[in-house]
MDAnalysis code that builds the backbone (N, CA, C; Angstrom):
import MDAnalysis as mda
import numpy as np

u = mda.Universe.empty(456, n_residues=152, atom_resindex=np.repeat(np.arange(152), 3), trajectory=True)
u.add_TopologyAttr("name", ["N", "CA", "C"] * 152)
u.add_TopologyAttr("resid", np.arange(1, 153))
u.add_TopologyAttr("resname", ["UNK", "UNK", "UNK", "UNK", "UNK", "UNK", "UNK", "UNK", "UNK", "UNK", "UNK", "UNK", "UNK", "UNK", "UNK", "UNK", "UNK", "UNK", "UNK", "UNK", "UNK", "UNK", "UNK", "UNK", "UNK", "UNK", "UNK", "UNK", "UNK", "UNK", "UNK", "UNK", "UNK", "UNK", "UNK", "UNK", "UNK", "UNK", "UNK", "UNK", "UNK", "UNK", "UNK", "UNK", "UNK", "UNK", "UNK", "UNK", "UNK", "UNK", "UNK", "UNK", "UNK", "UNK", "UNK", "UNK", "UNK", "UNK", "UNK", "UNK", "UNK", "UNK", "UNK", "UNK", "UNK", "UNK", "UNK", "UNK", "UNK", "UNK", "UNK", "UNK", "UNK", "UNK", "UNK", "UNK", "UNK", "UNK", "UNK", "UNK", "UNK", "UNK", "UNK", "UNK", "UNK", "UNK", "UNK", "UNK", "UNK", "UNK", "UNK", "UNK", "UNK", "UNK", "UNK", "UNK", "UNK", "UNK", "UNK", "UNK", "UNK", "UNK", "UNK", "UNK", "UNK", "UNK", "UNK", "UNK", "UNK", "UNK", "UNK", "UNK", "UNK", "UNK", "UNK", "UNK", "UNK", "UNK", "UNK", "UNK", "UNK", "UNK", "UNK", "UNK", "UNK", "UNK", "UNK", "UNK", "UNK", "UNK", "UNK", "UNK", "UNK", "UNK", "UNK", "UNK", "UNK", "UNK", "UNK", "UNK", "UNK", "UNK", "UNK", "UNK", "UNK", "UNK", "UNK", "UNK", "UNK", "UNK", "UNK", "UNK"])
u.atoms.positions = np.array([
    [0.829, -1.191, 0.000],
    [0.000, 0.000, 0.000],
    [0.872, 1.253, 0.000],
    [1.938, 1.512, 0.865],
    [2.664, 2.198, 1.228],
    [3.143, 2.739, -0.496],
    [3.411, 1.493, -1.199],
    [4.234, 1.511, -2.077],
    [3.410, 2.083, -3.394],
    [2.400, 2.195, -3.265],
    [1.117, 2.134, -4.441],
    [1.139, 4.028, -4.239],
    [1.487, 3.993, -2.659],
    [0.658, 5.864, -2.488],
    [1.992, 6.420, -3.215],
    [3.462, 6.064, -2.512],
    [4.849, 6.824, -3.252],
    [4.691, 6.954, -4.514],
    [4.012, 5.807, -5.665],
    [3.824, 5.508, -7.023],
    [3.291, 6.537, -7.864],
    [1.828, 6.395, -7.180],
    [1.154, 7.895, -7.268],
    [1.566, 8.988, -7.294],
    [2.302, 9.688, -5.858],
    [2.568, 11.088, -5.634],
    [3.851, 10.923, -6.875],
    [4.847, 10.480, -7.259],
    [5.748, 10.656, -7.537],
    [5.280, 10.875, -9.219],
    [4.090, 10.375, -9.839],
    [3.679, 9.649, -11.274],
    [3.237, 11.456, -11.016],
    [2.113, 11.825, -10.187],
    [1.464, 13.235, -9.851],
    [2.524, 14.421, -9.978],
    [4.158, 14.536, -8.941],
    [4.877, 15.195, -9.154],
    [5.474, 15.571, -10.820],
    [6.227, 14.443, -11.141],
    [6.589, 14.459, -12.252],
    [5.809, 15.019, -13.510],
    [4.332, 14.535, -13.417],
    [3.667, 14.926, -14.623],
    [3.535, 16.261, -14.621],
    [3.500, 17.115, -13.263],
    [3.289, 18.369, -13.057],
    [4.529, 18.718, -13.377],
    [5.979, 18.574, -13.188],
    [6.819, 19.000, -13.332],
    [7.070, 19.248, -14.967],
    [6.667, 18.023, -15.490],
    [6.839, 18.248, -17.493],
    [5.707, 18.723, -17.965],
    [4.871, 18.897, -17.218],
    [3.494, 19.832, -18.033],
    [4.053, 21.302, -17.753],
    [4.659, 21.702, -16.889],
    [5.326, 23.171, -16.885],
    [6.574, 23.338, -17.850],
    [7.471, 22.561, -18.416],
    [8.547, 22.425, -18.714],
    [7.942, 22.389, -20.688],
    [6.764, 21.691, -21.264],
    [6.163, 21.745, -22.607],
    [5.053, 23.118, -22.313],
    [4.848, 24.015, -21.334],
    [4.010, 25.129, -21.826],
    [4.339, 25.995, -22.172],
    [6.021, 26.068, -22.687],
    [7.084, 27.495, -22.893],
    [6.135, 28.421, -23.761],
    [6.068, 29.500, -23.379],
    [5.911, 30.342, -25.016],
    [6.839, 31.487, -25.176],
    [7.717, 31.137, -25.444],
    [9.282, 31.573, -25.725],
    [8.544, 32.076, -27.076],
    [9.237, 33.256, -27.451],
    [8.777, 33.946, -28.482],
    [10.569, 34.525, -28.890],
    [11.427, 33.757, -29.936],
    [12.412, 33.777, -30.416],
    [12.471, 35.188, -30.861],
    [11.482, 35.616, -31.857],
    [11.739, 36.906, -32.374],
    [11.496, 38.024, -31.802],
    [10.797, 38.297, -30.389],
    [10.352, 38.949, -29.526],
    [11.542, 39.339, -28.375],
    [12.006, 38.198, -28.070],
    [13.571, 38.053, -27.175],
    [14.889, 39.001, -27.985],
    [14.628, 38.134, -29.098],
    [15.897, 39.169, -30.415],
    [15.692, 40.553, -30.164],
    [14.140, 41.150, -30.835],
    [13.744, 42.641, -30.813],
    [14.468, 43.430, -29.101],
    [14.246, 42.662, -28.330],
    [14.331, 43.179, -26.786],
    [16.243, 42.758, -26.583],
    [16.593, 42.237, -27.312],
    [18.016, 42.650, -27.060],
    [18.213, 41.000, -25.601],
    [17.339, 40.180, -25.583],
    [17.489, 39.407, -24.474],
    [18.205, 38.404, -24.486],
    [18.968, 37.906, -23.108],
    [19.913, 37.039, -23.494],
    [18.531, 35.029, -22.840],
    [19.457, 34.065, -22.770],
    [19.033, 33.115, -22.466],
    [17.804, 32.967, -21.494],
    [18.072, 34.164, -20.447],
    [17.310, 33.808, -19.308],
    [16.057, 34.857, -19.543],
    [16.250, 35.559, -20.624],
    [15.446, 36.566, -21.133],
    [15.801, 38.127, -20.386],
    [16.904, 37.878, -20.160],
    [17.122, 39.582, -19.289],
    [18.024, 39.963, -20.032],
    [18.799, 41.544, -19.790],
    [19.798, 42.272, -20.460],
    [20.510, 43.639, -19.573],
    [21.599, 43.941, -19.698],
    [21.897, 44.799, -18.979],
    [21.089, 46.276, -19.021],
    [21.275, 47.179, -18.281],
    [20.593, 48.295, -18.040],
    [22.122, 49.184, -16.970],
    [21.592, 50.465, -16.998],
    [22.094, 51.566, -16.326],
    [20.979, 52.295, -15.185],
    [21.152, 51.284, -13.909],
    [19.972, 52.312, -12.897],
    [20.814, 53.917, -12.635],
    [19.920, 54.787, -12.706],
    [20.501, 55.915, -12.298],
    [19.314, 56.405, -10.696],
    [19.907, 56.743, -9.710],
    [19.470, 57.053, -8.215],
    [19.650, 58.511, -8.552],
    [18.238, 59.472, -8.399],
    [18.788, 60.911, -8.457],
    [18.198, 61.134, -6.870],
    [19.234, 61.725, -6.781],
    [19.664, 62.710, -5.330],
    [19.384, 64.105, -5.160],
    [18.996, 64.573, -4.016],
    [19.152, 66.155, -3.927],
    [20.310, 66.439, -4.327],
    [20.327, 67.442, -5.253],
    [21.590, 68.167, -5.699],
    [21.772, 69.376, -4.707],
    [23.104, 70.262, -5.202],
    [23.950, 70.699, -4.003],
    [23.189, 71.969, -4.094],
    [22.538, 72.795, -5.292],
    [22.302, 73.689, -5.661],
    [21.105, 73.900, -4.570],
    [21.641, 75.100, -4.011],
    [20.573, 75.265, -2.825],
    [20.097, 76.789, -2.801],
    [20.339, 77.403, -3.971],
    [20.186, 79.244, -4.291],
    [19.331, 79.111, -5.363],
    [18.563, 78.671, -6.136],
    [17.894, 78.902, -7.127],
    [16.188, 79.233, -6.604],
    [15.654, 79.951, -7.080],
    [14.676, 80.469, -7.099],
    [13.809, 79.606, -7.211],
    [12.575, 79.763, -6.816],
    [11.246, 78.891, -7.015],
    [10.939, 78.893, -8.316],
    [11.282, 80.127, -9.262],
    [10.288, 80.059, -10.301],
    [11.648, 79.382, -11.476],
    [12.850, 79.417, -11.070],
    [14.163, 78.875, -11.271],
    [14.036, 77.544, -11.306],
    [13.862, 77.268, -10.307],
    [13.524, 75.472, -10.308],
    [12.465, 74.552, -10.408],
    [11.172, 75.590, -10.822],
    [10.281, 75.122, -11.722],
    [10.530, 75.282, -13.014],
    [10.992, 75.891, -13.743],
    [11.711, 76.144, -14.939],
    [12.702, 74.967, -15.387],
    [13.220, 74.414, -14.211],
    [14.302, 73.668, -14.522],
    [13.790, 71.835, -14.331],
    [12.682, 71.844, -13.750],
    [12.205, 70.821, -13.747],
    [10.804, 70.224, -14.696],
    [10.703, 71.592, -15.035],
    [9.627, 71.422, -16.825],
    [10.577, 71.095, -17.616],
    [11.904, 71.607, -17.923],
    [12.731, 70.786, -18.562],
    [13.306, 69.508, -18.260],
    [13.145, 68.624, -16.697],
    [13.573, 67.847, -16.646],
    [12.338, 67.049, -17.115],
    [11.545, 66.996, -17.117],
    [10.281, 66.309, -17.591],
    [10.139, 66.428, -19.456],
    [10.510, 67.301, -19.653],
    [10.320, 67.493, -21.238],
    [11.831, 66.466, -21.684],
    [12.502, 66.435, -20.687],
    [14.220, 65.220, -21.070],
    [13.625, 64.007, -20.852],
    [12.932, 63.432, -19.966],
    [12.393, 62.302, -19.838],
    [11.567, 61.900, -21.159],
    [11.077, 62.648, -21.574],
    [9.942, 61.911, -22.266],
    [11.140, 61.831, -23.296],
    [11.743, 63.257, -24.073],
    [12.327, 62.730, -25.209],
    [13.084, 61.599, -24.859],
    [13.942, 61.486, -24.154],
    [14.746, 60.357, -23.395],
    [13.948, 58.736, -23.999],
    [12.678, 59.097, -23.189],
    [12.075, 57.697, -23.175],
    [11.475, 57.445, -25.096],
    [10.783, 58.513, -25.779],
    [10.877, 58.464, -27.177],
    [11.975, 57.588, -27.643],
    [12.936, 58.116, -27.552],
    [14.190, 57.862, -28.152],
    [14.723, 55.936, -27.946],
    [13.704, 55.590, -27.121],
    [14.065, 54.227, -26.351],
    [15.464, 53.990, -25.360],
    [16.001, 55.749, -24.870],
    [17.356, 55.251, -24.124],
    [16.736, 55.130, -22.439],
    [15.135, 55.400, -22.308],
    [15.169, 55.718, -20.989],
    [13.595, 54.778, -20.841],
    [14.157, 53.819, -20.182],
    [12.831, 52.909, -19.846],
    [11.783, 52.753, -18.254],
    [12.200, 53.643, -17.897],
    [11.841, 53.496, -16.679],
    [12.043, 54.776, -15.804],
    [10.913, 55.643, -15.496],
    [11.404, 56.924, -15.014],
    [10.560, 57.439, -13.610],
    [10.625, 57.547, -12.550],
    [9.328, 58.008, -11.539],
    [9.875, 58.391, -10.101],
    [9.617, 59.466, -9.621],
    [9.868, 60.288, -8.490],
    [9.626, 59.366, -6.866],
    [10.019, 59.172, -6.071],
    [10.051, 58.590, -4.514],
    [9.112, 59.657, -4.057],
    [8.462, 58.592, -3.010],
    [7.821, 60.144, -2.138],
    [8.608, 60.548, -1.429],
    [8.391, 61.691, -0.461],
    [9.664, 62.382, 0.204],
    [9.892, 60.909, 1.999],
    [11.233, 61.597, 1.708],
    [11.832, 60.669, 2.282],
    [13.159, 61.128, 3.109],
    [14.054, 60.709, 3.947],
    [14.659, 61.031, 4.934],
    [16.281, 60.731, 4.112],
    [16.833, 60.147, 2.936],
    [17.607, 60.230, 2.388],
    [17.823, 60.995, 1.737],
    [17.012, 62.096, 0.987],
    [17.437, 62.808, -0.389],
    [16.973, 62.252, -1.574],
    [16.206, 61.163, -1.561],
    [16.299, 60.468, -3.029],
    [15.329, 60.726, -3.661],
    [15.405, 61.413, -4.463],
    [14.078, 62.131, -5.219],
    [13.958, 61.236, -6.441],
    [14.298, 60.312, -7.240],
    [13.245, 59.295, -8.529],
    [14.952, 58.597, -8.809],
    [14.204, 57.707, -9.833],
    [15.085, 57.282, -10.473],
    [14.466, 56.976, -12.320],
    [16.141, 56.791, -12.607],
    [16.043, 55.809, -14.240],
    [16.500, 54.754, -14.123],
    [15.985, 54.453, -15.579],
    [16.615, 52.753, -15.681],
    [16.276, 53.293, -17.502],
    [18.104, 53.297, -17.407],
    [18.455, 53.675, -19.051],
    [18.578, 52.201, -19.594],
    [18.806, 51.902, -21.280],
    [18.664, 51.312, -21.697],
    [20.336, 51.427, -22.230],
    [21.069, 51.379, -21.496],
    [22.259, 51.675, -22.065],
    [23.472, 50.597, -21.433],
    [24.405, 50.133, -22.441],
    [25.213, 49.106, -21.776],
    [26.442, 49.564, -21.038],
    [26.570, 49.950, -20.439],
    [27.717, 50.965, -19.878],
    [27.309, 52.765, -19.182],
    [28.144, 52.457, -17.874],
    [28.254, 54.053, -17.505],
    [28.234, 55.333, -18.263],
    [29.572, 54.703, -18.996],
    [29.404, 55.707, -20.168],
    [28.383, 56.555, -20.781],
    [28.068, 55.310, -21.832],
    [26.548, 56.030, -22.383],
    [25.629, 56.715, -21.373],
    [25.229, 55.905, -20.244],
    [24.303, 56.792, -19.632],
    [24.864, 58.065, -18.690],
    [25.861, 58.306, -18.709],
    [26.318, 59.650, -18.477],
    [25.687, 61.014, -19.124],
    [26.281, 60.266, -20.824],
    [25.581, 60.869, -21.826],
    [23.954, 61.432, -21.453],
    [23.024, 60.331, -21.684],
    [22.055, 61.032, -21.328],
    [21.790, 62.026, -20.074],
    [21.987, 61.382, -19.077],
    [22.251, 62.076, -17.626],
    [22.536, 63.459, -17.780],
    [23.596, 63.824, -18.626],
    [23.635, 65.169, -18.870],
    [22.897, 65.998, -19.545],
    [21.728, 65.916, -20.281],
    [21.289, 66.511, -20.906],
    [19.686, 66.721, -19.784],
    [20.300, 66.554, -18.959],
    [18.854, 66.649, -17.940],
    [19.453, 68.076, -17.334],
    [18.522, 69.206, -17.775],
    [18.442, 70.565, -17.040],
    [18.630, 70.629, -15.111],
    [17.565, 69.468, -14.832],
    [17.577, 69.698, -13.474],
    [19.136, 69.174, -13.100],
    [19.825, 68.139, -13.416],
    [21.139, 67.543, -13.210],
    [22.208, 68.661, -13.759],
    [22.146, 69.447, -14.790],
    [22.754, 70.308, -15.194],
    [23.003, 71.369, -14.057],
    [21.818, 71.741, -13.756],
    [22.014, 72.905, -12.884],
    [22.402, 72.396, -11.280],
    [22.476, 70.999, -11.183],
    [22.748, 70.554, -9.676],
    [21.826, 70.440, -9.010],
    [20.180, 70.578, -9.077],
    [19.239, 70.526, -8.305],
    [19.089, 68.921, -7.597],
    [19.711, 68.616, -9.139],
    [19.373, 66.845, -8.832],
    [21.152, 66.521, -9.260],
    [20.720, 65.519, -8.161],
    [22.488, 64.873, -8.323],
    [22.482, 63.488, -8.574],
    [22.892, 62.667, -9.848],
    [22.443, 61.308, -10.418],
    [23.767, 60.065, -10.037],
    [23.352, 58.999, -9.150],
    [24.434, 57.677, -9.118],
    [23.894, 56.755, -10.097],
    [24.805, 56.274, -11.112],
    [24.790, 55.242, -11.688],
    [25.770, 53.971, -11.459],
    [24.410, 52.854, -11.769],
    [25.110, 51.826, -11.343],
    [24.779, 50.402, -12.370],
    [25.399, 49.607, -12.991],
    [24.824, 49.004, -13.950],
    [23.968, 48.004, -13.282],
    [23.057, 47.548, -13.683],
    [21.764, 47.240, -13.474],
    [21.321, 45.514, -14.507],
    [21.163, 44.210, -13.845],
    [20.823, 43.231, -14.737],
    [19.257, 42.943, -14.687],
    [18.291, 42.954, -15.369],
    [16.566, 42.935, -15.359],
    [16.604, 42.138, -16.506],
    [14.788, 42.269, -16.218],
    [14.247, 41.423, -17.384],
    [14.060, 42.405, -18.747],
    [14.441, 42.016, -19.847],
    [14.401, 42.792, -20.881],
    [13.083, 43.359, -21.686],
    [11.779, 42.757, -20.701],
    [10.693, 42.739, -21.043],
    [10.238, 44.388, -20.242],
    [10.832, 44.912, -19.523],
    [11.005, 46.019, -19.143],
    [11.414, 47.346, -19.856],
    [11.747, 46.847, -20.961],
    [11.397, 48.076, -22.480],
    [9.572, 48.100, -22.871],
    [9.132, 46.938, -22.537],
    [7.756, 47.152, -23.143],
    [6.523, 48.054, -22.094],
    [7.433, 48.406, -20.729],
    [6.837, 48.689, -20.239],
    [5.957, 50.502, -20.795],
    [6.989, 51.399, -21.244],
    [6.340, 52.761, -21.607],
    [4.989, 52.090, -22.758],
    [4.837, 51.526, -23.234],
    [4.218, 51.095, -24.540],
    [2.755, 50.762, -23.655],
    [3.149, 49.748, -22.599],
    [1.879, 49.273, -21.477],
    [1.319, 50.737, -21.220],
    [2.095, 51.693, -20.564],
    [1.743, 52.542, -20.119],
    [1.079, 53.801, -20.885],
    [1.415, 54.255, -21.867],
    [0.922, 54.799, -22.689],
    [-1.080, 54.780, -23.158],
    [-1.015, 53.181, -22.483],
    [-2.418, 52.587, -22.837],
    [-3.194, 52.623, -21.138],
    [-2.538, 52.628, -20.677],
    [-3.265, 53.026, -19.342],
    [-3.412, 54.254, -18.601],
    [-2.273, 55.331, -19.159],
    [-2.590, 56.630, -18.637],
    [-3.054, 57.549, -19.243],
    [-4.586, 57.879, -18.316],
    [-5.462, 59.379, -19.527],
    [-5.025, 60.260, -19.259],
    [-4.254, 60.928, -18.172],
    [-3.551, 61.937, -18.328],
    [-2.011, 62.098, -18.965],
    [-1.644, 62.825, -19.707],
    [-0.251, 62.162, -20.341],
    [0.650, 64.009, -19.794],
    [1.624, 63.254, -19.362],
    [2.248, 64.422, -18.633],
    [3.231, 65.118, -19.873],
])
């Protein structure tokens, strides 16, 4: 009897184990487009923005400078170098949002990094650090686009 129940659970395990293992839907040309490797992920550039040092600019100064940091994001994200962009609530570190560039190296995302007004002027101060995710994390602006009625 003993031997009949192990028979079972083990016939039960297994079949569950290869019914997950034949339901892949691996999409070859979808992985390619997204730049993904085996496990389906790809490198990235997180960038941590920080209070910057700039502590003299005017109110109407650093609203000025943060309509341009918002008008860099979007082109940013257009452009497909910037996949991932959104502000922290306030908090006891300094850490006001982050990115998640689409870029393989510090380098490049320096590049972009600089063309951000608010980082320019020091309001915001950016750490980069390279970053390994799922590559399915480019499709995210595309999701979003379809879910938000207000478009900033």
């Amino acid at each position: 009897m003993k031997k009949s129940i192990f028979l079972l659970l083990l016939l039960c395990f297994s079949t569950a184990l290869f019914s997950q293992e034949t339901g892949s839907t691996y999409d070859e040309k979808l992985a390619k487009s997204l730049n993904a490797d085996e496990r389906g992920m790809k490198k990235y550039v997180f960038c941590l923005l920080k209070t910057g040092s700039n502590t003299t600019a005017t109110k109407e100064e650093s609203q000025k400078l943060f309509e341009g940091h918002l008008a860099n994001i979007g082109r940013l994200a257009k452009e497909g170098k910037l996949v991932l962009a959104g502000p922290f609530m306030k908090n006891e570190r300094n850490y006001r949002g982050i990115y998640i560039f689409n870029a393989n190296s510090i380098e490049e995302a320096k590049e972009f990094v600089a063309t951000d007004p608010a980082v320019q002027s020091k309001l915001l101060e950016a750490e980069l650090t390279l970053w390994y995710g799922t590559a399915a994390l480019q499709e995210t602006l595309e999701i979003h686009e379809k879910i938000a009625k207000t478009k900033i």
